[in-house]
C-alpha positions as CSV (number, residue, x, y, z in Angstrom):
1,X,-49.0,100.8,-70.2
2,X,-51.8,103.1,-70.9
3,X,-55.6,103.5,-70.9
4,X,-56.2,102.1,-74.1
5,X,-54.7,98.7,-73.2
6,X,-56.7,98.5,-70.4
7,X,-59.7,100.0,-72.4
8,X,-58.7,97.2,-75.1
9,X,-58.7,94.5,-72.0
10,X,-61.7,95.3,-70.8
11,X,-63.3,95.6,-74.4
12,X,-62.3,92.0,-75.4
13,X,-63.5,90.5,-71.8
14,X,-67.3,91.4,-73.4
15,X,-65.9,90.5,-76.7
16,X,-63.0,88.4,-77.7
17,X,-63.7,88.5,-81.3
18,X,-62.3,92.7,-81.2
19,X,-59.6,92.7,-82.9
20,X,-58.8,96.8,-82.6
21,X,-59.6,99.9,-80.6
22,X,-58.9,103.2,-81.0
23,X,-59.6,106.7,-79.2
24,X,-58.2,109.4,-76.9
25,X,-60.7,109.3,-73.8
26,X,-63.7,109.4,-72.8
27,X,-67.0,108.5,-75.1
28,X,-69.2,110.6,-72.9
29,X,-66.7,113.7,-72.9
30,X,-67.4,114.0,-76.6
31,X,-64.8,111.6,-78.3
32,X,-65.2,109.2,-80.7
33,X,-64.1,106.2,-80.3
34,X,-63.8,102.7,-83.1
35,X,-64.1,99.6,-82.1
36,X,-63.5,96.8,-84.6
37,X,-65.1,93.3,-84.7
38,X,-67.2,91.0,-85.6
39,X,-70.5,92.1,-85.2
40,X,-73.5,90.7,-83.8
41,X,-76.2,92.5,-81.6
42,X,-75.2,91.3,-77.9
43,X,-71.9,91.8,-78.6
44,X,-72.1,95.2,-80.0
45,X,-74.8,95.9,-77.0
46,X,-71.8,94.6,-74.4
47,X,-69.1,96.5,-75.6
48,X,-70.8,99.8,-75.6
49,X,-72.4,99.1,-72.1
50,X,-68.7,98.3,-71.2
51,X,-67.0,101.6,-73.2
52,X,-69.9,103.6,-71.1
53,X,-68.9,102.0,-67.8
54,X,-65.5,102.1,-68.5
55,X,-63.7,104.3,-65.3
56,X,-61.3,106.7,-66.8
57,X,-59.8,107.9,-63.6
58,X,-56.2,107.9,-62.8
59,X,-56.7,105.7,-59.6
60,X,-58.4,103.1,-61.9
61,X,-55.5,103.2,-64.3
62,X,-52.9,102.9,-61.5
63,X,-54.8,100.1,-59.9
64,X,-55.1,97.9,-63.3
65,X,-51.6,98.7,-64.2
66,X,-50.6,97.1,-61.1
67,X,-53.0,94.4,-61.4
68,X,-50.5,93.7,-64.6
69,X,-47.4,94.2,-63.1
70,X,-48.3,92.0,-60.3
71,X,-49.3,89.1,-62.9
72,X,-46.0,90.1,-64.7
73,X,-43.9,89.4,-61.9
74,X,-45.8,85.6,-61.3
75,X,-44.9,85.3,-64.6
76,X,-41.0,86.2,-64.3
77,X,-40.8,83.7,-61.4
78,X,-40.6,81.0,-64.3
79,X,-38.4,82.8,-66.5
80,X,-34.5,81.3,-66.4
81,X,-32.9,84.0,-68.8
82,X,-29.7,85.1,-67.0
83,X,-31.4,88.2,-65.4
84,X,-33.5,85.7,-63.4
85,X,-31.1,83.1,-62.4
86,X,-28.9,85.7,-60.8
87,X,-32.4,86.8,-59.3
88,X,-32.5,83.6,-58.1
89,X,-29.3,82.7,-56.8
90,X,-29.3,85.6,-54.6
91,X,-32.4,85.2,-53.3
92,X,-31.5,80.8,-52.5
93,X,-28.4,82.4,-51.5
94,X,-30.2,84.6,-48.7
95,X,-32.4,82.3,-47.7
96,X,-29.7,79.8,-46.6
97,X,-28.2,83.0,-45.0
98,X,-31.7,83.7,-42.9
99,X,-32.0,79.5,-42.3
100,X,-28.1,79.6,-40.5
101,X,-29.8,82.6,-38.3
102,X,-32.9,80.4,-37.8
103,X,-31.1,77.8,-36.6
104,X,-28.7,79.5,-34.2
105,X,-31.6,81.1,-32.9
106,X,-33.3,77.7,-32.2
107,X,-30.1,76.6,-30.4
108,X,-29.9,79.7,-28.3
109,X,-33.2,78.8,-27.2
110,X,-32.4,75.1,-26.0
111,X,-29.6,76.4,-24.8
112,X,-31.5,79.0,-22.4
113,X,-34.3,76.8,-21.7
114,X,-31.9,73.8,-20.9
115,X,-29.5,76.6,-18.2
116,X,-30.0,76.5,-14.5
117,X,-27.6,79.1,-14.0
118,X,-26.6,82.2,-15.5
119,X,-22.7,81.0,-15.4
120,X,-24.4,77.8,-17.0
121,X,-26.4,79.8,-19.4
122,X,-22.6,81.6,-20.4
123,X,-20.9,78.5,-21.2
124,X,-23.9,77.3,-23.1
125,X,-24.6,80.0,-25.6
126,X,-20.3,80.2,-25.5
127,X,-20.8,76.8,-27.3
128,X,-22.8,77.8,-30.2
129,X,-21.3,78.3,-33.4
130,X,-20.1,81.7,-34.6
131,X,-22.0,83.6,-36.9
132,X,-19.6,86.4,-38.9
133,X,-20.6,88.9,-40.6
134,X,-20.3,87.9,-44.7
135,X,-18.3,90.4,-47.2
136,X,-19.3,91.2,-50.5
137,X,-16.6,88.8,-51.8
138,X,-18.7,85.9,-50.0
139,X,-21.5,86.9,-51.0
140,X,-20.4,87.3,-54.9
141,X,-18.4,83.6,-54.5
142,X,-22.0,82.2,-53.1
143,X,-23.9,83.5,-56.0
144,X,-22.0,82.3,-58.7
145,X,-21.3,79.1,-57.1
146,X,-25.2,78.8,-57.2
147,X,-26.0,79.9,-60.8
148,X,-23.1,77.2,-61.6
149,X,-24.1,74.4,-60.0
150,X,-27.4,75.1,-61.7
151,X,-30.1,74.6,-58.9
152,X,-31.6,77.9,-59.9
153,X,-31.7,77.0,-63.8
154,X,-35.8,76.0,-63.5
């Protein structure tokens, strides 16, 4: 993106009825900038107290452009092309990874709360169930298996 999208942006917030904008920086730096809409005296007297107050800074330009891509990514959380649902499934399929660890972890804890002796304590937590380490062939089998049975299609 560049400034004049966000010049544009902040234009048509004062004035939805623009409908172009055009300009290489600056007004007070000696460039001439067009605006085109439907005229009427506030709105021409909004849109050239917002072109005067408009920051042209690099900060303020890095800042909106993340404001964007921030509402840009809220907005891809709804998409379902195939991009997404592999998105998706790998993230459904980590989080039932990180809920197995959860709950092992809950169990170790009942299990050292409930010990009155460190030989107790042993055969406890020797009790719990095993947590291997996945490969990248489980992890592959997981995903598809999750963008198949179609629980990350919406």
């Amino acid at each position: 993106m560049n400034t004049l999208t966000r010049l544009t942006a902040a234009l048509v917030a004062v004035n939805p009825n623009i409908v172009g904008v055009s300009g290489t920086g600056p007004a007070d730096a000696g460039y001439t900038w067009a605006v085109g809409y439907a005229p009427s005296g506030g709105e021409i007297t909004a849109v050239n107290a917002a072109l005067a107050a408009f920051d042209w800074s690099a900060g303020a330009q890095t800042t909106w452009e993340n404001l964007q891509d921030r509402a840009g990514a809220i907005v891809a959380l709804g998409l379902t092309d195939r991009e997404h649902k592999l998105l998706r499934a790998a993230f459904d399929v980590t989080r039932d990874e990180v809920n197995v660890l959860r709950a092992w972890l809950a169990a170790f804890k009942t299990e050292v709360a409930a010990a009155t002796t460190l030989a107790d304590l042993k055969t406890r937590v020797a009790t719990l169930p095993a947590t291997p380490a996945r490969t990248l062939a489980q992890l592959k089998t997981a995903i598809t298996n999750r963008v198949n049975d179609g629980t990350v299609d919406t």
